[in-house]
Rosetta silent file (secondary structure, phi, psi, omega in degrees, C-alpha in Angstrom):
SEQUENCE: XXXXXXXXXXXXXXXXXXXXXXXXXXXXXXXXXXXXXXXXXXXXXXXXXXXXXXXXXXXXXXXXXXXXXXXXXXXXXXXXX
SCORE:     score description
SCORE:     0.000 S_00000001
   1 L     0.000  -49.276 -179.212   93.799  -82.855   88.015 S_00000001
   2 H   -60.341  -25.978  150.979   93.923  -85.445   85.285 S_00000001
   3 H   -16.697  -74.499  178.802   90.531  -83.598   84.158 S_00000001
   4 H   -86.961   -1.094  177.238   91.391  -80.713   83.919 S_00000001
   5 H   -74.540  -45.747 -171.851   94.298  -81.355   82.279 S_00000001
   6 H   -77.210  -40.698  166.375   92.701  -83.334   79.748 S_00000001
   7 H   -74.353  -36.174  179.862   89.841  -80.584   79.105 S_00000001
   8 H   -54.318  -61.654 -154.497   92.623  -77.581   78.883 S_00000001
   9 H   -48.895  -54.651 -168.851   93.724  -80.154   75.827 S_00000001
  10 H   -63.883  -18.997 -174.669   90.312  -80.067   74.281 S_00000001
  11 H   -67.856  -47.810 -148.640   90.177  -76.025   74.636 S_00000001
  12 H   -74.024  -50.277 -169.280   93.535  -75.840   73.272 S_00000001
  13 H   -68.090  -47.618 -156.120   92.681  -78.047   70.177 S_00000001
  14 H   -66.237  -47.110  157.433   89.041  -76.485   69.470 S_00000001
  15 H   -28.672  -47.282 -175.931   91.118  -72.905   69.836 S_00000001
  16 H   -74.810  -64.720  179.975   93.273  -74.127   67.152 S_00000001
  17 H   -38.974  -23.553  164.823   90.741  -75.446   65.386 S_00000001
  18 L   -93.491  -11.161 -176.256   89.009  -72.225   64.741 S_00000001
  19 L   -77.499  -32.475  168.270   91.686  -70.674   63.692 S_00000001
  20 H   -92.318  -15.467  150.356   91.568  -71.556   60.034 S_00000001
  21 H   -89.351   18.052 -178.059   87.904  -70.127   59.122 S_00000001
  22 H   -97.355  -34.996 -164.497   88.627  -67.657   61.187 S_00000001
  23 H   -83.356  -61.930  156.442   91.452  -66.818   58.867 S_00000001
  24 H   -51.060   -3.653  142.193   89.314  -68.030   55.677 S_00000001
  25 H   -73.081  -60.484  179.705   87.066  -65.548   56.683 S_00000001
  26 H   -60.630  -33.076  167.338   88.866  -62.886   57.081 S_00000001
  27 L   -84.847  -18.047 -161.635   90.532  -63.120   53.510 S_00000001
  28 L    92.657   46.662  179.590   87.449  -63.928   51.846 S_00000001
  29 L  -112.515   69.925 -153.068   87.851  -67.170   50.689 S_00000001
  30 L  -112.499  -13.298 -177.598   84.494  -67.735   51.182 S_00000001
  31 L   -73.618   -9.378 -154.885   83.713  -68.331   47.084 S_00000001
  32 L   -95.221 -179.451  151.101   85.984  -71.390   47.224 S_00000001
  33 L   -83.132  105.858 -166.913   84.877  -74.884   48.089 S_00000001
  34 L   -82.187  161.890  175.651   85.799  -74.832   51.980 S_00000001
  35 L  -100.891  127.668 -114.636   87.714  -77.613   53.997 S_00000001
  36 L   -42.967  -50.721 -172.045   86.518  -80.313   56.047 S_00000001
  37 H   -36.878  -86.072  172.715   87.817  -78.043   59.291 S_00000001
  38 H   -20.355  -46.637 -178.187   85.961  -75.319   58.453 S_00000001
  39 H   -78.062  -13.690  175.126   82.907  -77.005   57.585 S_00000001
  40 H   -89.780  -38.837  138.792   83.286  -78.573   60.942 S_00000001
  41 H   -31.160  -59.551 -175.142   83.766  -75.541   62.825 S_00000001
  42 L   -99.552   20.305  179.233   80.887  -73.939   61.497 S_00000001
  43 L  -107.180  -17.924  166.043   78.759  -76.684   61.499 S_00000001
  44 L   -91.500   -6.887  170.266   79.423  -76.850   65.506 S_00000001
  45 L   -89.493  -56.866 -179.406   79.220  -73.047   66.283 S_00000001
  46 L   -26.126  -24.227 -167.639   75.903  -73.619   63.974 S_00000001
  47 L   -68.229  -48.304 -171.909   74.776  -76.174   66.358 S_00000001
  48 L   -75.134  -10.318 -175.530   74.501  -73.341   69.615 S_00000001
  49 L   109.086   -2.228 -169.730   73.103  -71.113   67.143 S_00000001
  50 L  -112.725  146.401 -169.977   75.955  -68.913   66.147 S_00000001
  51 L   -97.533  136.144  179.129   76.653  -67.410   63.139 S_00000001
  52 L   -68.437  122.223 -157.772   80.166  -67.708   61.872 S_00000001
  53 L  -162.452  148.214  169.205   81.365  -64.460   61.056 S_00000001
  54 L   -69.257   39.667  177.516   85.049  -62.896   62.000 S_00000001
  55 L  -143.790  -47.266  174.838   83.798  -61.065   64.987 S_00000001
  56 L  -105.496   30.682  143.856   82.464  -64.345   66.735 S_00000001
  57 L   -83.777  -21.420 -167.568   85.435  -66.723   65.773 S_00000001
  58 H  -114.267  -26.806  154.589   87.907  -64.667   67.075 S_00000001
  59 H   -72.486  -42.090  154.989   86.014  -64.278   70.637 S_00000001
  60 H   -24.395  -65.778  165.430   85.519  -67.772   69.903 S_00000001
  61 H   -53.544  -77.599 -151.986   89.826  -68.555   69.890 S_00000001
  62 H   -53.006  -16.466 -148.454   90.389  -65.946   72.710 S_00000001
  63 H  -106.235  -41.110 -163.465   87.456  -67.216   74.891 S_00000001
  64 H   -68.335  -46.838 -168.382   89.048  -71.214   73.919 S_00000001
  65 H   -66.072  -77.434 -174.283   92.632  -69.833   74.839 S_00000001
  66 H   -48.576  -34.460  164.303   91.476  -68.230   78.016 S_00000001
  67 H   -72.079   -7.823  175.453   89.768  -71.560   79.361 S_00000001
  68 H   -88.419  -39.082  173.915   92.496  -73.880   78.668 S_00000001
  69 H   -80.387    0.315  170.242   94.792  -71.448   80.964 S_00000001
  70 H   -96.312  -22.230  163.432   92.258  -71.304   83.681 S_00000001
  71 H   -82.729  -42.306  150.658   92.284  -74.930   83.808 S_00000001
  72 H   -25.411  -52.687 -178.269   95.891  -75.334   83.334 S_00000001
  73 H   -66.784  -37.843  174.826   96.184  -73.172   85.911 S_00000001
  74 H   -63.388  -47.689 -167.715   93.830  -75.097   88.464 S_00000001
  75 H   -79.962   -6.905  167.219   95.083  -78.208   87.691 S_00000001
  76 H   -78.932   -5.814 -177.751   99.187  -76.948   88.358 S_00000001
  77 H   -95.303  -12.076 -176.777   97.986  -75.456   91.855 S_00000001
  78 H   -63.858  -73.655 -148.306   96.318  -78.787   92.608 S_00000001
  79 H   -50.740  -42.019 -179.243   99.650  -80.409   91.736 S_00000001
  80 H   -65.263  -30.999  175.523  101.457  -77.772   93.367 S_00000001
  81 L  -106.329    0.000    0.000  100.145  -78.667   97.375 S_00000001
């Protein structure tokens, strides 16, 4: 329980975490000098091979979002019997 509890956290944060290139994408602020997040983000989608782009950051959030509530969810039904 404490598991999954603890992994929903990391989904929740990496979700979040994506959220600002995904947003600095999307305006274009791609001429700027970007910030540490960002560069951290895309230096860890880079790692699996994926290119950061606004079409796979934002299945990126939604896919981070959905797995933190499927774990949430396991570990309250544990909790619950």
């Amino acid at each position: 329980m404490l598991f999954c509890l603890f992994l929903g956290g990391l989904a929740q944060g990496a979700g979040l975490a994506s959220l600002l290139p995904t947003v600095s994408i999307a305006f274009g602020n791609s001429g700027e000098d970007p910030s540490s997040s960002v560069l951290k983000v895309t230096e860890f989608l880079a790692f699996f091979g994926i290119e950061a782009n606004i079409v796979t950051l934002v299945a990126f959030v939604v896919s981070m979002v959905i797995l933190k509530n499927i774990l949430m969810l396991t570990a309250m039904t544990y909790v619950g019997y």
